[in-house]
N, CA, C and O atoms as a printed pandas DataFrame, in Angstrom:
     atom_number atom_name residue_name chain_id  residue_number  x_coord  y_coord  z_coord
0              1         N          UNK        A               1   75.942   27.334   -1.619
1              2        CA          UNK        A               1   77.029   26.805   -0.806
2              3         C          UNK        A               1   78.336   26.927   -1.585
3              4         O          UNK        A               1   78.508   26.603   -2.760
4              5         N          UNK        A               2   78.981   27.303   -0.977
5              6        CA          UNK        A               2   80.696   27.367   -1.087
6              7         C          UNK        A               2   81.093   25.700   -2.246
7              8         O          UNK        A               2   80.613   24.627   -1.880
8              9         N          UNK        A               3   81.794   25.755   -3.290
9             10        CA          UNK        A               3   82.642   24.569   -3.585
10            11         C          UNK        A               3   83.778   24.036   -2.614
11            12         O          UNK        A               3   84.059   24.835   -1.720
12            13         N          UNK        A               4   84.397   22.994   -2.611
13            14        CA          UNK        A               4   85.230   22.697   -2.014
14            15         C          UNK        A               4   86.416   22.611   -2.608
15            16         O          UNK        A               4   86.503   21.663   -3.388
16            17         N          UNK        A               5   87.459   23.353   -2.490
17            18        CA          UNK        A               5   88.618   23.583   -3.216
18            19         C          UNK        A               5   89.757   22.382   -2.936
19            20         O          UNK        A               5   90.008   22.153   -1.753
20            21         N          UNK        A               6   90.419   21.651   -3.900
21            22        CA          UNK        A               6   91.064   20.811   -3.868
22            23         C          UNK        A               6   92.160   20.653   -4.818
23            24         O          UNK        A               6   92.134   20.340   -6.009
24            25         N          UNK        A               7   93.485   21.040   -3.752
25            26        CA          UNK        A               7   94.780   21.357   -4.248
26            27         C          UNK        A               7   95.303   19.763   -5.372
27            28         O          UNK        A               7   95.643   18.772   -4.726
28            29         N          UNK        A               8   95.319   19.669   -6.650
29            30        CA          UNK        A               8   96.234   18.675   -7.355
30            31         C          UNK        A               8   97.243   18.438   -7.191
31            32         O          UNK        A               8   97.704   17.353   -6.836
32            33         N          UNK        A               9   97.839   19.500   -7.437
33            34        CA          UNK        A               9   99.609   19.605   -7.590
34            35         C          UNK        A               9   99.901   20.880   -7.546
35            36         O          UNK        A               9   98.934   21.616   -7.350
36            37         N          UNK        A              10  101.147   21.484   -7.690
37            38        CA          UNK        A              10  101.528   22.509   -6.983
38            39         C          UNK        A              10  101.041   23.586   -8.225
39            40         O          UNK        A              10  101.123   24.787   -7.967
40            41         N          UNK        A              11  100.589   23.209   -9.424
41            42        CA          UNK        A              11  100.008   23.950   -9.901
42            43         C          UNK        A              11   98.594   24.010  -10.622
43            44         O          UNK        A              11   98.197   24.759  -11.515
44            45         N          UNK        A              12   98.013   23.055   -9.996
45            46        CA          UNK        A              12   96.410   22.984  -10.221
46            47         C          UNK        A              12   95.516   22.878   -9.130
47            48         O          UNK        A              12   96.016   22.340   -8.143
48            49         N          UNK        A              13   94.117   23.302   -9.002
49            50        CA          UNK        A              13   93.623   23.632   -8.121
50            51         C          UNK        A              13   92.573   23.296   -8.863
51            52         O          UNK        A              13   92.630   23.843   -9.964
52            53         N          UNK        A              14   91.242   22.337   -8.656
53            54        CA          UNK        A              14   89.755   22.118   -9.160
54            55         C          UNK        A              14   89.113   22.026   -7.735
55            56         O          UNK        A              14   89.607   21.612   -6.687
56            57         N          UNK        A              15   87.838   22.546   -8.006
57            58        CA          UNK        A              15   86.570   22.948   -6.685
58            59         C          UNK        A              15   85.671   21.381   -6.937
59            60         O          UNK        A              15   85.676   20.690   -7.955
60            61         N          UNK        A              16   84.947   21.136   -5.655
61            62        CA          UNK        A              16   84.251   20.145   -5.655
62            63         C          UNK        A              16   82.836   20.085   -5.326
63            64         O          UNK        A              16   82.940   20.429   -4.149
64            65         N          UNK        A              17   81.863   19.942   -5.460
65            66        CA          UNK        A              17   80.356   20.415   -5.294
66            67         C          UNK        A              17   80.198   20.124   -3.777
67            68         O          UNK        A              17   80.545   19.111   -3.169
68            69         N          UNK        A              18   79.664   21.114   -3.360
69            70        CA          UNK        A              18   80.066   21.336   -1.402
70            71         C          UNK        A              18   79.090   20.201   -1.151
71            72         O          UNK        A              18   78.507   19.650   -2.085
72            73         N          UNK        A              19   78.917   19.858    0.108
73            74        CA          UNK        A              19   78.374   18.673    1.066
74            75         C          UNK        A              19   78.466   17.254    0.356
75            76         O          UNK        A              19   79.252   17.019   -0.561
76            77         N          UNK        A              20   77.609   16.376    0.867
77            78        CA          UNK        A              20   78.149   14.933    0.888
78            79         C          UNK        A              20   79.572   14.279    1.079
79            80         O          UNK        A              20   80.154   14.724    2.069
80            81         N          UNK        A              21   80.237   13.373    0.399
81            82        CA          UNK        A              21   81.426   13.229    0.860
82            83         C          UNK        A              21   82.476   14.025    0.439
83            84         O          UNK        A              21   83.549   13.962    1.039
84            85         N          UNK        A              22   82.294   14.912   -0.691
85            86        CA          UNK        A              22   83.566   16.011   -0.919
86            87         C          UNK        A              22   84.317   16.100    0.174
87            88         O          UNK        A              22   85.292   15.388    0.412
88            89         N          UNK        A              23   83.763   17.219    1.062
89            90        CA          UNK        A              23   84.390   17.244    2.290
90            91         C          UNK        A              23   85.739   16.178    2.974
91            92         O          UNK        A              23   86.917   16.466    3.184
92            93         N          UNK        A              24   84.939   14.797    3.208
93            94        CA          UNK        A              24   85.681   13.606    3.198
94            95         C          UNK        A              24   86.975   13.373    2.177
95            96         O          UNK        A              24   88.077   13.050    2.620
96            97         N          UNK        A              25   86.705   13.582    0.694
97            98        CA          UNK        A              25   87.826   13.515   -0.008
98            99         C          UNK        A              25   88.678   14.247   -0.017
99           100         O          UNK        A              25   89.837   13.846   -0.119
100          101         N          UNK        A              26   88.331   15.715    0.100
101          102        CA          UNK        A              26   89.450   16.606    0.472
102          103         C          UNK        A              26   90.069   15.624    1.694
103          104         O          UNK        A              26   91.060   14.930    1.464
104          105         N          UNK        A              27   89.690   15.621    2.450
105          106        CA          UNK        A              27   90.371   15.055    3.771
106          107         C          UNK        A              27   91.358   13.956    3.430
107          108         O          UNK        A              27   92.563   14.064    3.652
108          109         N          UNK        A              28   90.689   12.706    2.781
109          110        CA          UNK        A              28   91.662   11.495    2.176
110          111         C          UNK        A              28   92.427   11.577    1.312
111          112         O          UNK        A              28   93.160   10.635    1.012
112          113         N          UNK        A              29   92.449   13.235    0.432
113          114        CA          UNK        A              29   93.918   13.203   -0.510
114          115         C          UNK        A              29   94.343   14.450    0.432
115          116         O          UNK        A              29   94.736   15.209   -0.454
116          117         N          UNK        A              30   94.515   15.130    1.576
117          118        CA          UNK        A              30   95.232   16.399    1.913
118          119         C          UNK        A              30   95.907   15.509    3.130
119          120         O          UNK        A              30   97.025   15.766    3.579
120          121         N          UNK        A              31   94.927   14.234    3.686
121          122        CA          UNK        A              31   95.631   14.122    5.418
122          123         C          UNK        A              31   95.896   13.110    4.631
123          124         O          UNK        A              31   96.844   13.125    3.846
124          125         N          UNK        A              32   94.960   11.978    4.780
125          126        CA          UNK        A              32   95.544   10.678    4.738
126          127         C          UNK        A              32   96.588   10.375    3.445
127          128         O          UNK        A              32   97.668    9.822    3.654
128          129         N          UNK        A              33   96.218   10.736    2.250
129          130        CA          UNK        A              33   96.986   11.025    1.319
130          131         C          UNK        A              33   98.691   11.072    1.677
131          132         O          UNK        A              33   99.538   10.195    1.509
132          133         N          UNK        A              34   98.820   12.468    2.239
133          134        CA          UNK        A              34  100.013   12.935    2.395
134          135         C          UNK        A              34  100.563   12.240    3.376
135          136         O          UNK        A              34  101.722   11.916    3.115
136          137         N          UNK        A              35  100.101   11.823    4.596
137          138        CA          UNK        A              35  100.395   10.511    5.696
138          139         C          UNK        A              35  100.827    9.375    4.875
139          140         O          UNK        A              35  101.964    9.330    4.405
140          141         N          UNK        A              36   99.886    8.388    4.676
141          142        CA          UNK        A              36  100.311    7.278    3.972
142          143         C          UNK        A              36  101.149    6.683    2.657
143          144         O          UNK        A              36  101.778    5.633    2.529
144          145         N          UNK        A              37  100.835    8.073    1.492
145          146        CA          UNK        A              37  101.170    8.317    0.253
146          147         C          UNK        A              37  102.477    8.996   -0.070
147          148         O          UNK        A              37  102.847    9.201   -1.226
148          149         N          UNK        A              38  103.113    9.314    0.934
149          150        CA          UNK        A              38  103.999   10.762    0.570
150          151         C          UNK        A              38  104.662   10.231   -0.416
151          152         O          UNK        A              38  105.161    9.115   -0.564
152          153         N          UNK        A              39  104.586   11.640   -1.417
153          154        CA          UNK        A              39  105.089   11.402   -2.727
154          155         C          UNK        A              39  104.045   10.967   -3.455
155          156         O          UNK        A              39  104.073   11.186   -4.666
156          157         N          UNK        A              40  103.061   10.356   -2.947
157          158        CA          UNK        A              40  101.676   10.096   -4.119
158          159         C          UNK        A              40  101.250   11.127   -5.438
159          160         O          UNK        A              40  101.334   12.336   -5.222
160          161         N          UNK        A              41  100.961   10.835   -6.301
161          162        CA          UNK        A              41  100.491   11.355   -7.882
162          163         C          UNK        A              41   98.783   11.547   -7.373
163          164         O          UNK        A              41   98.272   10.508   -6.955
164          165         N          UNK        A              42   98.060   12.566   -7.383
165          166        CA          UNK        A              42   96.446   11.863   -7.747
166          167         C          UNK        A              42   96.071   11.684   -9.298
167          168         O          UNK        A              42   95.887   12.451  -10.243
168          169         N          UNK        A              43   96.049   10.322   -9.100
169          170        CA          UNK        A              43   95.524    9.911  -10.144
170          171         C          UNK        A              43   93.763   10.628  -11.238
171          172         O          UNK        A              43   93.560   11.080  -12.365
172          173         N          UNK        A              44   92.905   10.312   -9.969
173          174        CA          UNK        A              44   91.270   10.630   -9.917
174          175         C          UNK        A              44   90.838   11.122   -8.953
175          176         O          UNK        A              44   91.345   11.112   -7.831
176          177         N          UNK        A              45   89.901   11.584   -9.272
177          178        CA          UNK        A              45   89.210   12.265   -8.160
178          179         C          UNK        A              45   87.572   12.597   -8.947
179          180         O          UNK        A              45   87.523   13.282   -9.969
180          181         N          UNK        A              46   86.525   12.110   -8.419
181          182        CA          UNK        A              46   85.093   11.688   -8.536
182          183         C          UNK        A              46   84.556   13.282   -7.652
183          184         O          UNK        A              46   84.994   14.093   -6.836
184          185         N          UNK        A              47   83.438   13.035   -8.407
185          186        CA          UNK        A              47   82.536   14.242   -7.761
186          187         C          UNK        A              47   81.049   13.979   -8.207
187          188         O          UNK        A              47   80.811   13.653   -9.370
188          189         N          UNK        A              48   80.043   14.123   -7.263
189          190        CA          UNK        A              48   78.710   13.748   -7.502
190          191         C          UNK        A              48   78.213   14.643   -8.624
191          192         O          UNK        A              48   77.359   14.298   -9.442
192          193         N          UNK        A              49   78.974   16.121   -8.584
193          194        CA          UNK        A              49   78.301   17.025  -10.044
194          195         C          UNK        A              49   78.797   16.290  -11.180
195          196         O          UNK        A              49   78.295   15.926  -12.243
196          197         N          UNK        A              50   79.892   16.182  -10.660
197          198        CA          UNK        A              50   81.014   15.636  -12.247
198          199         C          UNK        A              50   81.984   14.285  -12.072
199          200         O          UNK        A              50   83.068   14.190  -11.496
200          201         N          UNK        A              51   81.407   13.542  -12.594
201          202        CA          UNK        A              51   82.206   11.648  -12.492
202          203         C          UNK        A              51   83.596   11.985  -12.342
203          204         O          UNK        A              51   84.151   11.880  -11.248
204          205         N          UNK        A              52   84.106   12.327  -13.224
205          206        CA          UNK        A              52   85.552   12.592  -13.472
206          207         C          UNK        A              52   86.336   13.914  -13.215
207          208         O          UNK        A              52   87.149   14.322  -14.044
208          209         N          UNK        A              53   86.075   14.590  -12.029
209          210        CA          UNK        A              53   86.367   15.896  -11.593
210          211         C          UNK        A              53   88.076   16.218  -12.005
211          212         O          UNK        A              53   88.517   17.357  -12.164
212          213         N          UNK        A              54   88.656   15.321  -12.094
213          214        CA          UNK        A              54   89.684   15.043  -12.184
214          215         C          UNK        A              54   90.030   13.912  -12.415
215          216         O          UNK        A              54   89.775   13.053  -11.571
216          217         N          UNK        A              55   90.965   13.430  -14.062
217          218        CA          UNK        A              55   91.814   12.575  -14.395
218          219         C          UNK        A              55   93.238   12.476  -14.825
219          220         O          UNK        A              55   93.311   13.225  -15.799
220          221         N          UNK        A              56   94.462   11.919  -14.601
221          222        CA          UNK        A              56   95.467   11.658  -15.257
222          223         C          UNK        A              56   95.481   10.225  -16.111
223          224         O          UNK        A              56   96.203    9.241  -15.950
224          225         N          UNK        A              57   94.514   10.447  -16.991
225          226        CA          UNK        A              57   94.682    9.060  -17.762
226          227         C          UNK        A              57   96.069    8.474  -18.644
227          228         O          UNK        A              57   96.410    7.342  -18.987
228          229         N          UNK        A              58   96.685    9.859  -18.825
229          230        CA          UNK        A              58   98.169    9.067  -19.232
230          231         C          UNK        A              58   98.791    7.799  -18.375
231          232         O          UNK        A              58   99.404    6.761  -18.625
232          233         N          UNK        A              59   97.979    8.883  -16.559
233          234        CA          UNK        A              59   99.298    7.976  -15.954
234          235         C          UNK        A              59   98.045    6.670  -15.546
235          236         O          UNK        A              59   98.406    5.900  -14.656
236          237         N          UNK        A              60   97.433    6.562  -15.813
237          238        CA          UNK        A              60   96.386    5.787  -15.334
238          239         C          UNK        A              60   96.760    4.458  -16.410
239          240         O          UNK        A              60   96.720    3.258  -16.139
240          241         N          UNK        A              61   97.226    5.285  -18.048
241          242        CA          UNK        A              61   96.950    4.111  -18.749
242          243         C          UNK        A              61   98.377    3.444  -18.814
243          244         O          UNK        A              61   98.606    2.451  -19.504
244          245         N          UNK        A              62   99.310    4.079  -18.034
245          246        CA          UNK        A              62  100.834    3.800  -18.097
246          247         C          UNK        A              62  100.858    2.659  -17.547
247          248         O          UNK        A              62  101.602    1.781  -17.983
248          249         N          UNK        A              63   99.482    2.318  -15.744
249          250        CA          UNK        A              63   99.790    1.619  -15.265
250          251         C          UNK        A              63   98.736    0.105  -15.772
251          252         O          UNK        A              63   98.802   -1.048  -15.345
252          253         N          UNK        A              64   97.895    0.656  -16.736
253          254        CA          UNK        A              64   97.544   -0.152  -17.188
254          255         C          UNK        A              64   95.668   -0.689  -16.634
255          256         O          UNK        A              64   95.037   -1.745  -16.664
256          257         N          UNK        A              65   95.355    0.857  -16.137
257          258        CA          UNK        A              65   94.370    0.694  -15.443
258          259         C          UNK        A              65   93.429    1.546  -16.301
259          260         O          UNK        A              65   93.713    2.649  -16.768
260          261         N          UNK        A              66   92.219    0.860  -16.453
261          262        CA          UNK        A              66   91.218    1.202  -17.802
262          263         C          UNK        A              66   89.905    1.877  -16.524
263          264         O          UNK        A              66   89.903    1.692  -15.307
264          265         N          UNK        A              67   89.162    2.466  -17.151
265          266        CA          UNK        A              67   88.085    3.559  -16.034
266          267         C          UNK        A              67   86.949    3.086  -16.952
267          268         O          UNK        A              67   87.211    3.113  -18.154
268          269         N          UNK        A              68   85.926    2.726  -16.647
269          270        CA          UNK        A              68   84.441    2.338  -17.762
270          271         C          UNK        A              68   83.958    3.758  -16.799
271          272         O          UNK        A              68   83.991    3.953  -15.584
272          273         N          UNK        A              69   83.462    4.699  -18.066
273          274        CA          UNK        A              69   82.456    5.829  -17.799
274          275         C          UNK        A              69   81.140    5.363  -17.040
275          276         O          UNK        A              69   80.497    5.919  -16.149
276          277         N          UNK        A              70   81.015    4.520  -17.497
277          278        CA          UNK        A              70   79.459    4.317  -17.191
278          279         C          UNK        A              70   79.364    3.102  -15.799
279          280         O          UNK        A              70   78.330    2.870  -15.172
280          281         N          UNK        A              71   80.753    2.429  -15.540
281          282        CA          UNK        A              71   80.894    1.548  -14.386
282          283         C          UNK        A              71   81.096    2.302  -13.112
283          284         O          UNK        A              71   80.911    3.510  -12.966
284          285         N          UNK        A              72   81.535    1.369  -12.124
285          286        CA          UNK        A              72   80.992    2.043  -10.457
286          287         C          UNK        A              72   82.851    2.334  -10.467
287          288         O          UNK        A              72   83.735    1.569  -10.852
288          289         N          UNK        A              73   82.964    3.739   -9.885
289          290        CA          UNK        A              73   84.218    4.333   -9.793
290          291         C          UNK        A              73   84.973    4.471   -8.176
291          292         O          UNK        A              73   84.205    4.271   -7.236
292          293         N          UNK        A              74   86.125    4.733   -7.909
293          294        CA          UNK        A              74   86.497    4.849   -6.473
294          295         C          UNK        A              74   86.328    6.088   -6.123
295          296         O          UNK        A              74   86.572    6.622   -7.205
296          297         N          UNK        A              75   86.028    7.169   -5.219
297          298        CA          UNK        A              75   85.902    8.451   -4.896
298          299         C          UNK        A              75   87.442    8.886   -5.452
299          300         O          UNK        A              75   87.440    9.536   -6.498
300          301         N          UNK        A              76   88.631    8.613   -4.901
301          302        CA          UNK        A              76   90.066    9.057   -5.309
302          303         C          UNK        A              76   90.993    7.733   -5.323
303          304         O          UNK        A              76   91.059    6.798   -4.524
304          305         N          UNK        A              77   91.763    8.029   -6.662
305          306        CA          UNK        A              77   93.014    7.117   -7.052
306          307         C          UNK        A              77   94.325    8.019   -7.098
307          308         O          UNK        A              77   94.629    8.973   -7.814
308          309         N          UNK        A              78   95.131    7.217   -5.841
309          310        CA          UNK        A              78   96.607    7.867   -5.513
310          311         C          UNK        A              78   97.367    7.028   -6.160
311          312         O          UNK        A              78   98.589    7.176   -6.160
């Protein structure tokens, strides 16, 4: 099966392991994201192959928000 490609920022691009909710997350950082968020940063972004498919922990730790590897994570942080 195909990965699911998922635009960061205007210059990064990471794939997501196809079926289950991937699909869905693309959807909540491309629609709802850009609807509700405009101007949003992605912070995270979770993936069932890979926990941490994507992190900005600079900006994560700017705001003062700590991630336990081994604790229960959100699918995406805007």
């Amino acid at each position: 099966m195909a990965r699911v490609p998922l635009k960061i920022d205007s210059t990064r691009t990471i794939t997501l392991s196809p079926g289950g909710q991937n699909v869905l997350v693309k959807h909540i950082i491309e629609d709802f994201g850009a609807r509700f968020t405009p101007g949003g940063k992605i912070l995270y972004v979770g993936d069932a192959d890979e926990k941490f498919a994507f992190i900005d922990e600079a900006s994560l730790e700017a705001l003062g928000v700590q991630l336990a590897e081994h604790g229960k994570m959100p699918d995406v942080i805007i």
